[in-house]
C-alpha positions in Angstrom: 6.8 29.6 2.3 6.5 33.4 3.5 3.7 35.1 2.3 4.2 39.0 1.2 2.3 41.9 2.4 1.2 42.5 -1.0 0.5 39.0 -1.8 -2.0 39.0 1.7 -3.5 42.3 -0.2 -4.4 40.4 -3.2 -6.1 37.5 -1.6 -7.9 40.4 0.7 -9.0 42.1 -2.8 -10.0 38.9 -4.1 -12.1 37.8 -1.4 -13.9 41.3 -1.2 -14.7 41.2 -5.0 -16.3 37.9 -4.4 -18.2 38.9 -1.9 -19.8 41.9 -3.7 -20.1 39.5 -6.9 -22.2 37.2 -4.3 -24.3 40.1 -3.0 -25.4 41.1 -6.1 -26.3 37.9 -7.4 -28.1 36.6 -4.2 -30.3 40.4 -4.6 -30.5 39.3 -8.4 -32.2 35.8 -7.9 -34.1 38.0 -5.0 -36.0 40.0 -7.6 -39.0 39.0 -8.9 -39.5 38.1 -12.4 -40.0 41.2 -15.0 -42.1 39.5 -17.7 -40.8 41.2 -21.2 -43.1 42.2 -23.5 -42.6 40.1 -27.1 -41.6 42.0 -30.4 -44.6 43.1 -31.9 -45.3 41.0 -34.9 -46.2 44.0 -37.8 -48.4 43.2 -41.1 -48.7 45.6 -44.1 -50.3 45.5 -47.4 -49.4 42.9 -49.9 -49.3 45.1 -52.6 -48.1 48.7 -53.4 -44.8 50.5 -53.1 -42.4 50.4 -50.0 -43.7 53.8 -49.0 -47.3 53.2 -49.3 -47.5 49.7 -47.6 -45.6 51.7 -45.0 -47.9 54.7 -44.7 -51.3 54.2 -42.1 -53.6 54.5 -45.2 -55.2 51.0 -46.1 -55.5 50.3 -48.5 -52.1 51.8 -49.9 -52.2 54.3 -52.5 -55.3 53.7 -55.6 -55.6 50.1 -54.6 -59.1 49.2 -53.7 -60.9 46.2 -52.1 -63.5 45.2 -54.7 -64.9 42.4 -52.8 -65.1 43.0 -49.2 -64.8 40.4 -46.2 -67.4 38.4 -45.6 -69.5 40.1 -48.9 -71.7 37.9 -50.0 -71.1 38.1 -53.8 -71.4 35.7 -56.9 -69.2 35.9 -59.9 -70.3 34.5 -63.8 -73.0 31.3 -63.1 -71.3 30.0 -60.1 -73.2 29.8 -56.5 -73.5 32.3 -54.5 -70.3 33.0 -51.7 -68.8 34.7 -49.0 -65.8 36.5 -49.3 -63.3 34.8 -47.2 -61.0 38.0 -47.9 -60.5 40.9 -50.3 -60.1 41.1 -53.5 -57.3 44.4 -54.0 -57.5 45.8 -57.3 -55.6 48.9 -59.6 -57.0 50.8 -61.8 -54.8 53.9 -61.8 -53.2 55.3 -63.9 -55.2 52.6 -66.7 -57.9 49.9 -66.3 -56.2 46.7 -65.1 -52.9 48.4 -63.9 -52.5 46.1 -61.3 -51.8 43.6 -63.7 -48.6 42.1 -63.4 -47.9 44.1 -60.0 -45.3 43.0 -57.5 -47.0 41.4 -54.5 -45.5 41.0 -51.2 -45.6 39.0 -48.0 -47.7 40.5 -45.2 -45.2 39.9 -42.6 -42.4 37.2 -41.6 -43.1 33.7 -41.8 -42.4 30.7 -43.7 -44.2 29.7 -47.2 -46.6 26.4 -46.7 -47.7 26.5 -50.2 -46.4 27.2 -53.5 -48.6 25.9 -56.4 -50.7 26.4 -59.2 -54.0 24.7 -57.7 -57.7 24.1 -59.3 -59.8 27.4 -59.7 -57.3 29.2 -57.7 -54.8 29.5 -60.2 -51.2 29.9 -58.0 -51.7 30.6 -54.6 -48.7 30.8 -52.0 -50.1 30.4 -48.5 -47.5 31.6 -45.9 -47.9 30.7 -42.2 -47.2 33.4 -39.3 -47.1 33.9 -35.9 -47.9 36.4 -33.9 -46.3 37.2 -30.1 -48.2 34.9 -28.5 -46.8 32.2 -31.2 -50.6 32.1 -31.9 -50.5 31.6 -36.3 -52.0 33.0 -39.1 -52.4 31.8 -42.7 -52.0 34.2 -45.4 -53.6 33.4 -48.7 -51.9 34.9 -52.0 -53.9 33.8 -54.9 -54.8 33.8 -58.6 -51.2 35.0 -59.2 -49.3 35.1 -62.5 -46.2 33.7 -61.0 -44.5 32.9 -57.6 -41.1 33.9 -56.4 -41.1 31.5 -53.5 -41.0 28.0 -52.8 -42.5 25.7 -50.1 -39.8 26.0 -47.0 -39.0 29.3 -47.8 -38.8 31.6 -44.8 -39.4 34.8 -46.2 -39.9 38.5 -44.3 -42.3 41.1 -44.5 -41.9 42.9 -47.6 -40.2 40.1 -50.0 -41.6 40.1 -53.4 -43.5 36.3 -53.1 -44.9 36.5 -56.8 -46.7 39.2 -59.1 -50.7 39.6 -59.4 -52.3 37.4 -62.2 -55.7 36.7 -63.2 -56.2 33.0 -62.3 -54.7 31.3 -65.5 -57.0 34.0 -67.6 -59.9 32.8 -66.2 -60.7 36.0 -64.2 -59.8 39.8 -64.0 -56.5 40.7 -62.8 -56.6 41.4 -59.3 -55.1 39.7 -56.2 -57.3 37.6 -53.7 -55.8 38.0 -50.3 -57.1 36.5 -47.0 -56.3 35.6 -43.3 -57.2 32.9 -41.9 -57.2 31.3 -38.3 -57.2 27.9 -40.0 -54.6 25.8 -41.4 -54.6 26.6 -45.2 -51.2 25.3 -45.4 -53.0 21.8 -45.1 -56.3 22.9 -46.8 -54.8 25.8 -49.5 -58.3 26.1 -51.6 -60.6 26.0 -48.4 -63.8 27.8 -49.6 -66.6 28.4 -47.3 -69.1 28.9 -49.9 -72.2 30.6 -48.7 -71.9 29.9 -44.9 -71.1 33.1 -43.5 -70.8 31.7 -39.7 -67.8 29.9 -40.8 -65.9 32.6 -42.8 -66.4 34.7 -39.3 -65.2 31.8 -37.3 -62.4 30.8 -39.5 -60.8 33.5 -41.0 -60.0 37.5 -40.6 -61.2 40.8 -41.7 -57.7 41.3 -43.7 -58.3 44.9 -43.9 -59.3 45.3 -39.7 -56.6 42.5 -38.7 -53.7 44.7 -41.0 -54.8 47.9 -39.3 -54.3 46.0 -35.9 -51.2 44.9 -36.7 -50.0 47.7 -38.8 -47.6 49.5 -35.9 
């Protein structure tokens, strides 16, 4: 069989395009590594509107923290406590106008907890994880209702449930921590008064948000 000019050509073409494809492989597998940085994992405000749990300010808008992280605080007869979080109230434009407020989660994860629990009233606990795939428990408690369900994988900014007052056995506002712990498995963890421990096992929500806030 007799072999055309412009067949030979083509396997000349061929072979030369291989080659290069080789070249630039073999410098490919040459270079060393480039590590890539992760996504940054973002948290906002749970509560608020889509502008102001966008904004820097923290709190967002008139919402206020009226029991601060690790406060040492005691509420009707009960013992005396550290506040494993913050308690994010609304008073503006009326007295209890966070009552019945949309609240929203922090940032992307998946819902561990759903349920209306002893003293807590509902609570939805939602676990995240940051870039290092390091997680972070989010406490959403003493709500009126819940959106979500256990399994759900929700994002930052999905309405999880609206801010109750515990089953009317405390003022409307929303108790919100972060903890290092697992309070998927332990939802109604409570310190009490040991201080050391609320520093060991959970976050200033307002200084962790600001972190992660960009």
């Amino acid at each position: 069989m007799t072999t055309s000019p412009a067949q030979i050509q083509r396997i000349r073409d061929l072979a030369r395009q291989l080659d290069n494809e080789l070249a630039d492989l073999q410098t490919a597998l040459s270079t060393p590594d480039v590590p890539i940085a992760p996504a940054r994992v973002r948290f906002d405000a749970p509560v608020g509107t889509a502008e102001e749990r966008a904004a820097a300010q923290l709190w967002p808008g008139k919402w206020f923290d009226a029991t601060g992280f690790a406060q040492r605080y005691q509420v009707g007869t009960r013992p005396w406590a550290v506040h494993t979080g913050c308690d994010l109230n609304l008073n503006f434009p009326a007295y209890n106008a966070d009552a019945h407020a949309p609240v929203y989660a922090p940032s992307d994860g998946t819902v561990m907890v759903a349920d209306l629990l002893p003293v807590w009233g509902k609570v939805v606990v939602i676990r995240h994880l940051l870039e290092d795939g390091t997680p972070v428990y989010s406490r959403l408690a003493h709500l009126e209702r819940f959106d979500v369900v256990k399994g759900d994988l929700v994002q930052r900014g999905f309405q999880i449930g609206k801010v109750g007052n515990a089953e009317g056995t405390q003022a409307w506002h929303l108790h919100y921590d972060l903890a290092r712990i697992n309070l998927g498995e332990k939802p109604t963890d409570w310190p009490g008064d040991d201080e050391p421990r609320v520093r060991r096992d959970y976050f200033d929500p307002l200084a962790f948000t600001q972190e992660h806030h960009v």
